[in-house]
C-alpha positions in Angstrom: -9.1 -26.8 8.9 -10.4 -24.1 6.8 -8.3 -20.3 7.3 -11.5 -17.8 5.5 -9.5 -14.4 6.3 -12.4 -11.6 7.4 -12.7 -8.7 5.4 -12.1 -6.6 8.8 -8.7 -8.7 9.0 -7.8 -7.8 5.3 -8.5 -4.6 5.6 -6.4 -4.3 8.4 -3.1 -6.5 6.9 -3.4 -3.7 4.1 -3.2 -1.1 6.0 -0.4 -2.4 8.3 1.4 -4.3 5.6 1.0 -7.7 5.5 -0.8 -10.0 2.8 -4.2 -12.9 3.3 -0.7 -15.2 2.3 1.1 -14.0 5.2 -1.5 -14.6 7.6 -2.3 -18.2 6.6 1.0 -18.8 6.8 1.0 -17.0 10.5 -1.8 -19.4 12.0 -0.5 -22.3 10.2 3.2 -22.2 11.7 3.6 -19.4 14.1 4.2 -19.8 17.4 1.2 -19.7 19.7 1.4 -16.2 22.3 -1.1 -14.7 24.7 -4.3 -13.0 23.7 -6.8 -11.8 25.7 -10.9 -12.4 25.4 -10.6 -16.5 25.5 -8.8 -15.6 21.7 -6.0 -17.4 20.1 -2.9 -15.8 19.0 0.1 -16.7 16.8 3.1 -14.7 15.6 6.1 -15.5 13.1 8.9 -12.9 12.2 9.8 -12.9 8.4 12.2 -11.3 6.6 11.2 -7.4 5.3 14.7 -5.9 4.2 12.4 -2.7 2.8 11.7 0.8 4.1 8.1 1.0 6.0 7.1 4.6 7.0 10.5 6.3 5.9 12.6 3.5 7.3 14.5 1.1 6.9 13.6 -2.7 8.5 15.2 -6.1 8.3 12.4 -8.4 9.4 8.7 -7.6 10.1 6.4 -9.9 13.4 3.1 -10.5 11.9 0.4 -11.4 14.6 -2.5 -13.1 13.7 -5.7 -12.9 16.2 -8.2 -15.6 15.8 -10.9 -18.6 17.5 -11.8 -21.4 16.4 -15.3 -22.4 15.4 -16.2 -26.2 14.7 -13.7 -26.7 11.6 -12.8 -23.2 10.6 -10.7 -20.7 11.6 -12.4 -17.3 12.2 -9.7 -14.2 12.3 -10.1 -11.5 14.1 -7.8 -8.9 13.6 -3.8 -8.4 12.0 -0.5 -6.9 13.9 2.5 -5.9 12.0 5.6 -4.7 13.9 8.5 -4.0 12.4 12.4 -4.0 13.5 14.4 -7.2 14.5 14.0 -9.9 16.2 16.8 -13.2 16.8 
């Protein structure tokens, strides 16, 4: 399935600090959570170890927001929260 990533997302993921690699991989192997509007959602944790905003974080939850349309994957939007997560 083809993963185009919407200039509105990428705009987003650079503001919030995430990369179009991070997101692929994000709807590719995260694991599926709630959204709202009949959208799909899917979230992974990965490791950060870097300061964001004056401080210091160990991992980073990127959440992708997306549907699906015929064979491609349309995103809508980026998350990025930082702290930990086990």
């Amino acid at each position: 399935m083809r993963i185009p990533i919407d200039p509105h997302t990428l705009e987003r993921a650079e503001v919030r600090g995430t990369s179009k690699e991070e997101i692929q991989e994000v709807i590719e192997t995260g694991i599926p959570v709630a959204a709202k509007r009949d959208r799909l959602s899917k979230a992974k944790v990965f490791d950060f170890g870097q300061i964001w905003n004056n401080k210091f974080y160990n991992q980073k939850r990127v959440q992708a927001i997306y549907t699906i349309e015929q064979d491609t994957i349309i995103t809508i939007t980026v998350y990025v929260f930082y702290g930990e997560w086990k």
